[in-house]
C-alpha positions as CSV (number, residue, x, y, z in Angstrom):
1,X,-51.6,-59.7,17.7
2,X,-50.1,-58.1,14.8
3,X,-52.5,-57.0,11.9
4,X,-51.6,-57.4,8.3
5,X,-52.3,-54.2,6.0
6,X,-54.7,-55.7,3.2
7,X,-56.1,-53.9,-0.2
8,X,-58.6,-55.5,-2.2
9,X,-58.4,-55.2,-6.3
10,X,-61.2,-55.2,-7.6
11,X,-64.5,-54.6,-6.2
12,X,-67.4,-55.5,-8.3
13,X,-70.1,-58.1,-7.2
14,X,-67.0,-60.7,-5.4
15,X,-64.2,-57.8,-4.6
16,X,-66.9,-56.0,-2.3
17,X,-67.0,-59.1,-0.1
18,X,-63.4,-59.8,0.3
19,X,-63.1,-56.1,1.6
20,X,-65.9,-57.0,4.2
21,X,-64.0,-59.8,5.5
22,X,-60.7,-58.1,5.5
23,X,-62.3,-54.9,7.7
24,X,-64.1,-56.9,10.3
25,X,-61.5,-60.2,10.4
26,X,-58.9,-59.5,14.0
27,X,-56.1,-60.7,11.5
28,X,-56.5,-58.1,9.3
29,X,-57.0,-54.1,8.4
30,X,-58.4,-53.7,5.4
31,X,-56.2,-50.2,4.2
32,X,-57.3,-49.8,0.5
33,X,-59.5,-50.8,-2.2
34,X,-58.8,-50.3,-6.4
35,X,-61.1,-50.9,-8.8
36,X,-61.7,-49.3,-12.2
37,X,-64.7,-47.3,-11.3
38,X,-63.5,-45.4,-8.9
39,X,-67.3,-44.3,-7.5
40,X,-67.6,-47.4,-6.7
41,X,-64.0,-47.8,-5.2
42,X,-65.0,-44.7,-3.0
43,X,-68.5,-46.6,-1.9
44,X,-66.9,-49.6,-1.1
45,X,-63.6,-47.5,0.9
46,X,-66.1,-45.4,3.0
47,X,-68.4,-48.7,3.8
48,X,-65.3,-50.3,5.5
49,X,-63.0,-47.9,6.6
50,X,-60.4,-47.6,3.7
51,X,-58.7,-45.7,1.1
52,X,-59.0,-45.4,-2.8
53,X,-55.9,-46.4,-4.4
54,X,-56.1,-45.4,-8.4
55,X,-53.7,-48.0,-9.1
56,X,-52.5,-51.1,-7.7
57,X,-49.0,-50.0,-8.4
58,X,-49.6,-47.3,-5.8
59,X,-50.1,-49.8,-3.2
60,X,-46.2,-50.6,-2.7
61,X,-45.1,-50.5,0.5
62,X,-48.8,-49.9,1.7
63,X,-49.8,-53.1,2.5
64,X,-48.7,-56.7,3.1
65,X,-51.2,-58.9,1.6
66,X,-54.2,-58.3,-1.4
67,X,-56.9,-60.2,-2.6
68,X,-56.8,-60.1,-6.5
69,X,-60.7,-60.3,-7.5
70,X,-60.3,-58.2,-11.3
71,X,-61.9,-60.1,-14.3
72,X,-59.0,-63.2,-15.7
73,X,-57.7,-61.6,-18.5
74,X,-55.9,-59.2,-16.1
75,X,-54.8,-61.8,-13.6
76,X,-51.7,-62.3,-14.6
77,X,-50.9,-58.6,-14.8
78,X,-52.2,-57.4,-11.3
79,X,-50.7,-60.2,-9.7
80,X,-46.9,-60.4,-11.3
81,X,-47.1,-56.5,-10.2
82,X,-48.0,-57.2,-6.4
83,X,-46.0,-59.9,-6.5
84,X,-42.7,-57.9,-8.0
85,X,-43.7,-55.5,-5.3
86,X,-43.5,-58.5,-2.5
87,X,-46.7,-58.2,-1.3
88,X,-48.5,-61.9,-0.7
89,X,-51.6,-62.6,-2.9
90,X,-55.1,-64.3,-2.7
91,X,-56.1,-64.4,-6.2
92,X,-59.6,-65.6,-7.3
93,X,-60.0,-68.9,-9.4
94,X,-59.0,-69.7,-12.5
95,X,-55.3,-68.6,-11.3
96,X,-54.4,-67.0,-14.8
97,X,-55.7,-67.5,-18.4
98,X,-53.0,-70.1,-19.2
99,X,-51.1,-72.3,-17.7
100,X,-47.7,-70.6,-18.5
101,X,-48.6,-67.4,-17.0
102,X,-49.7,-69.5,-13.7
103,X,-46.2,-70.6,-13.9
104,X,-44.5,-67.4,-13.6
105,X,-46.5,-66.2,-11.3
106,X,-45.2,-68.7,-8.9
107,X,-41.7,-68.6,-10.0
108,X,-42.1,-65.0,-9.0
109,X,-43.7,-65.9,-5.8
110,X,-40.9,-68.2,-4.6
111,X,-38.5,-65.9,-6.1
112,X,-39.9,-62.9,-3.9
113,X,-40.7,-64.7,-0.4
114,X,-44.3,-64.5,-1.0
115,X,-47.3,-66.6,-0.7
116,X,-49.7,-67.1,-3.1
117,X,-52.9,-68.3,-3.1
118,X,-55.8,-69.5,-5.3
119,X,-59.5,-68.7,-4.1
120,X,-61.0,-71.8,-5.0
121,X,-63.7,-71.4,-2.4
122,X,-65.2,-75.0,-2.6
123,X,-62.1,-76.0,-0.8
124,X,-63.5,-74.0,2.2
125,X,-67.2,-75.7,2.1
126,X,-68.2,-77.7,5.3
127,X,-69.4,-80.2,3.3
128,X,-66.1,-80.8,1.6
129,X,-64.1,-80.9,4.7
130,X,-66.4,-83.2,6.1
131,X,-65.9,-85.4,3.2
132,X,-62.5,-84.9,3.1
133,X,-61.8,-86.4,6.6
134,X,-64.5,-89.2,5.7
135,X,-63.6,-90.2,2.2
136,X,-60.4,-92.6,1.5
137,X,-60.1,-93.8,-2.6
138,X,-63.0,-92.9,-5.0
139,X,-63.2,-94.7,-7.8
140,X,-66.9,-93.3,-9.4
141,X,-67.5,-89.6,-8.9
142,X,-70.7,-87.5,-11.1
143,X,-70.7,-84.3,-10.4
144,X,-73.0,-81.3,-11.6
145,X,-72.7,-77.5,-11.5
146,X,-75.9,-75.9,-13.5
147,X,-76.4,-72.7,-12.8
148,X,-78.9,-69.8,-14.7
149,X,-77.4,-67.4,-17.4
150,X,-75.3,-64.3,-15.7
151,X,-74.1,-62.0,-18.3
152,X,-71.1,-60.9,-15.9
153,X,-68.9,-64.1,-16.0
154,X,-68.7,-64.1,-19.4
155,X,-65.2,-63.0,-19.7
156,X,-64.5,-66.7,-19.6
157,X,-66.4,-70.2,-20.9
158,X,-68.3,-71.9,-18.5
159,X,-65.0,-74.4,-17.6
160,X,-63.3,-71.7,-16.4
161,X,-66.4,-70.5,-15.0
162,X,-68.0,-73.4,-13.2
163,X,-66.4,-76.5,-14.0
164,X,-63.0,-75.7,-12.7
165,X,-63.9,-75.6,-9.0
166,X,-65.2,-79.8,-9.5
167,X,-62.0,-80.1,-11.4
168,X,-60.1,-78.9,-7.9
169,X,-62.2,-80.6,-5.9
170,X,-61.4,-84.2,-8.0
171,X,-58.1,-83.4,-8.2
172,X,-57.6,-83.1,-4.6
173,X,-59.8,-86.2,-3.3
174,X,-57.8,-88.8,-6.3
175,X,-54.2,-87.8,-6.0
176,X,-53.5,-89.5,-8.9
177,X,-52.2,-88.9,-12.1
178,X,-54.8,-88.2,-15.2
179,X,-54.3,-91.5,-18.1
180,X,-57.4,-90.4,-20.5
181,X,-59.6,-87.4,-21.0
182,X,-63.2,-86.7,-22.8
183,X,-64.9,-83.8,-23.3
184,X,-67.5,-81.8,-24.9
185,X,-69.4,-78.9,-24.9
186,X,-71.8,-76.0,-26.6
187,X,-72.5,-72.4,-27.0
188,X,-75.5,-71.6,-26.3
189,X,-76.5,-67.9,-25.2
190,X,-73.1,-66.7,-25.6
191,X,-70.4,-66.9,-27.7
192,X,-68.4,-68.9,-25.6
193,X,-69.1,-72.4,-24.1
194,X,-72.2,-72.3,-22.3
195,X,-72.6,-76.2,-21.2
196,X,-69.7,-78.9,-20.6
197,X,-68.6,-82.2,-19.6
198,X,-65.6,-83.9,-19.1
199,X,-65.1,-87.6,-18.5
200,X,-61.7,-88.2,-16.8
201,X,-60.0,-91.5,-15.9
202,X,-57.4,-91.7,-13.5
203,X,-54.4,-94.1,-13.2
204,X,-55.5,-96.2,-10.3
205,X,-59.2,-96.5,-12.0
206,X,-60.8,-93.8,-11.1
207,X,-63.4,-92.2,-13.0
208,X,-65.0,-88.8,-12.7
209,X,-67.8,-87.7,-14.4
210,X,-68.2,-84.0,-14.7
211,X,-70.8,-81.7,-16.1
212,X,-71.3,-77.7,-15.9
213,X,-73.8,-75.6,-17.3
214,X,-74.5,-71.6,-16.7
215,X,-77.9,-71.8,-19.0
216,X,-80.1,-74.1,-16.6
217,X,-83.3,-73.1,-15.0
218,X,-82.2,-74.1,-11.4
219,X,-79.1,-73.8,-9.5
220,X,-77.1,-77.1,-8.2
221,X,-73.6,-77.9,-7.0
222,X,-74.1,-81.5,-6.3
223,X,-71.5,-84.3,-6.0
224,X,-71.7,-88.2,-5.8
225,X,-69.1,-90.5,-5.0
226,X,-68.6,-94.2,-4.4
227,X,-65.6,-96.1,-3.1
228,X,-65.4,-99.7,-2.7
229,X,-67.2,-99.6,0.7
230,X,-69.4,-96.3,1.3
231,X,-71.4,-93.9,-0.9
232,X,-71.3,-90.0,-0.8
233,X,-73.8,-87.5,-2.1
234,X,-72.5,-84.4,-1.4
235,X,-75.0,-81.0,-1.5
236,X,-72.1,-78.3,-1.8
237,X,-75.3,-75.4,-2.2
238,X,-77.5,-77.2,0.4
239,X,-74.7,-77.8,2.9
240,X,-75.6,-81.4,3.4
241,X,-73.6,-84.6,3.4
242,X,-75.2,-88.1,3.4
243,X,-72.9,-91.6,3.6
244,X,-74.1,-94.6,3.1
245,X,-71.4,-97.6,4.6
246,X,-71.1,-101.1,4.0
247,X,-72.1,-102.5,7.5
248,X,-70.9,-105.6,9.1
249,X,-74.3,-106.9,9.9
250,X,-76.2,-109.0,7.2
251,X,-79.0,-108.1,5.4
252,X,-79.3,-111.4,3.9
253,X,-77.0,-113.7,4.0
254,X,-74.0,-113.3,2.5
255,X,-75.2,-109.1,1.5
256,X,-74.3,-107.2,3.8
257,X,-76.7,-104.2,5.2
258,X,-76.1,-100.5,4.8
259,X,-75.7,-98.3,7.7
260,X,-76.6,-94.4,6.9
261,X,-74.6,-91.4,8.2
262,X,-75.3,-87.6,8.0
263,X,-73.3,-85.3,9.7
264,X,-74.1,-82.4,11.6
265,X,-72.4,-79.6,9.8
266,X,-71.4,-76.6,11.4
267,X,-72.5,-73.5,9.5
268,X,-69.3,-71.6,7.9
269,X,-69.1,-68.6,6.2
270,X,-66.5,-69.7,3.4
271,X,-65.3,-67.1,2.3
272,X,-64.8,-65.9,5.8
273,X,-62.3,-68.8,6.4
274,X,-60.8,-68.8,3.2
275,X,-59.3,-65.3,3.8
276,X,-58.7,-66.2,7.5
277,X,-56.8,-68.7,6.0
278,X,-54.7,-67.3,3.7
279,X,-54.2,-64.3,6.9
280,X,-52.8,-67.0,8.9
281,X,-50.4,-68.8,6.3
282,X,-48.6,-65.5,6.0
283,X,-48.8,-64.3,9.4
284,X,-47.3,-67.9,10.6
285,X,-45.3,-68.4,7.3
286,X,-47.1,-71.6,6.5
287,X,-47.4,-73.0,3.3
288,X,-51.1,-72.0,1.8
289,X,-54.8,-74.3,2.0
290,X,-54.4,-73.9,-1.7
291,X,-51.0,-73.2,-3.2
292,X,-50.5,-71.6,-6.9
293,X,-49.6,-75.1,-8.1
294,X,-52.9,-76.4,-6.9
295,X,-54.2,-74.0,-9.0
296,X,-52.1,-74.7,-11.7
297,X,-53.2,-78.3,-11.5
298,X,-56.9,-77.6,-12.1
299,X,-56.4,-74.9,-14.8
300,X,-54.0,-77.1,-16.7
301,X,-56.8,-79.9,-16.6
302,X,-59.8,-77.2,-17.6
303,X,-57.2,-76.0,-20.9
304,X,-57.3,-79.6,-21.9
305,X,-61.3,-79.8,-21.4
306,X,-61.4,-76.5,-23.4
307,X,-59.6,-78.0,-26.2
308,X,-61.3,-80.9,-26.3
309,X,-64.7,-78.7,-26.4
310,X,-62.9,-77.0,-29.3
311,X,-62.5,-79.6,-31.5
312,X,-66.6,-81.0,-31.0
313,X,-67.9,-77.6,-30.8
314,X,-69.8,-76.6,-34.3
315,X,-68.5,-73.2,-36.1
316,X,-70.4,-70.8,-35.3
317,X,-73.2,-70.0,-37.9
318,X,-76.7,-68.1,-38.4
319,X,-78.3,-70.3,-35.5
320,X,-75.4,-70.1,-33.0
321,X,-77.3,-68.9,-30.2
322,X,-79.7,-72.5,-30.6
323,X,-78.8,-75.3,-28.6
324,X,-76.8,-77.9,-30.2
325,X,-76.8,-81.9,-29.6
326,X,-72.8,-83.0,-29.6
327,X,-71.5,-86.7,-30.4
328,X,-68.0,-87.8,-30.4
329,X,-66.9,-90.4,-31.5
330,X,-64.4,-92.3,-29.1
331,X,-61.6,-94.4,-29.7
């Protein structure tokens, strides 16, 4: 089986696990890692067999694939560059900063032969694939992503942060167009948006509730959705998917009972398979689990949240860092 030369960019608390996978996967050999503190680049190359690069231009010709995992703002930079060089891309979530950079980027990609993909890593959860296969139209979904305050992720708000992986998720399980959007939000701890949610109605009357905070006391990653003959709570952290069905027996007459459902999930190491993933798109020249539009779909729907936060968010002033209670007035 041939083995596809991988270098990992970036290789701070995410990029160290991408160049695990990439050393111990069959598909794959992971050649060299880059990253802007190059002890660390040398701690991470010795763990798993590699190389230092001190630049990701110096990887042309070196390898055949990279995984992109540098902070967003220099997305679109990295990579254009690997891209230009024709080397295939995993690139984590959110794709770029803006929508038009996503663009080039795959302009260039189907310009240069090459495959690009977006790491949003939900897609990869057992719990969504067994809901994927399960579910057929939604029309109610509430979902919440609350995590506690990290100060590393806050190169971006917490839509780009948290929210956009629900936004993918929705995206994927409506297939429809977008007809009407409402969103706010608040800084809290930071001077970007700390809490969101977005209220999003579809075309064929779907509705998805969506809220994301990174200043709760608890972590969740919990979605709920009801179609016109099953529920779905979905535990995305706790790896557990319960379905409740519309039965054909009677409860009383004339209401029908509910029969309950809860798969047995295999346990997957997501990450693990999302990289497999993207190893076996290129190696078999297959299209990718989740192409650079699909993540230009979801960053074009967080942009619109964000400006919609914009406009509700207070200036900031000498109590910015106090929570703030947001109402909009619709219509």
């Amino acid at each position: 089986m041939k083995q596809l030369k991988a270098a990992v960019v970036g290789v701070g608390h995410l990029g160290k696990f991408h160049a695990r996978k990439y050393a111990a996967l069959d598909k794959t050999s992971l050649e060299f890692v880059v990253d802007a503190d190059n002890e660390r680049a040398r701690a991470i190359a010795k763990e798993n067999g590699a190389r230092v690069c001190n630049s990701h231009l110096e990887l042309t010709g070196k390898v055949d694939i990279a995984s992109v995992v540098v902070p967003t703002s220099h997305h679109y930079q990295v990579v254009r560059d690997l891209l230009e060089a024709k080397i295939h891309v995993l690139v984590e979530k959110p794709i770029t900063t803006t929508p038009g950079e996503a663009r080039d980027l795959i302009r260039i990609a189907r310009n240069k032969g090459c495959l690009l993909q977006v790491g949003h890593l939900e897609r990869f959860n057992p719990v969504m694939q067994a809901l994927a296969s399960r579910i057929e139209t939604p029309m109610f979904i509430e979902s919440h992503r609350i995590a506690p305050f990290k100060p590393r992720a806050l190169d971006v708000d917490v839509v780009l942060d948290l929210m956009i992986h629900d936004i993918d998720l929705i995206l994927d399980l409506v297939k429809s167009p977008v007809e009407r959007l409402d969103a706010s939000g608040s800084r809290v701890l930071s001077q970007a948006t700390d809490i969101a949610n977005a209220r999003i109605q579809f075309a064929n009357g779907c509705v998805a509730n969506v809220t994301a905070s990174r200043i709760s006391l608890k972590q969740e990653r919990r979605m709920r959705l009801f179609q016109s003959n099953a529920y779905f709570s979905a535990d995305l952290a706790g790896h557990r998917l319960e379905i409740r069905r519309k039965s054909d027996r009677e409860m009383f007459p004339g209401i029908p009972d509910i029969d309950s459902e809860i798969p047995e999930l295999e346990p997957v190491d997501a990450l693990e398979s999302e990289i497999r993933a993207f190893a076996t798109s290129v190696l078999a020249g297959l299209p990718p689990a989740v192409s650079g539009e699909d993540g230009l779909r979801a960053l074009e729907m967080a942009t619109a949240v964000i400006a919609q936060v914009g406009r509700t968010t207070p200036p900031a002033g000498p109590d910015e860092h106090q929570p703030h209670l947001i109402w909009r007035k619709h219509g």
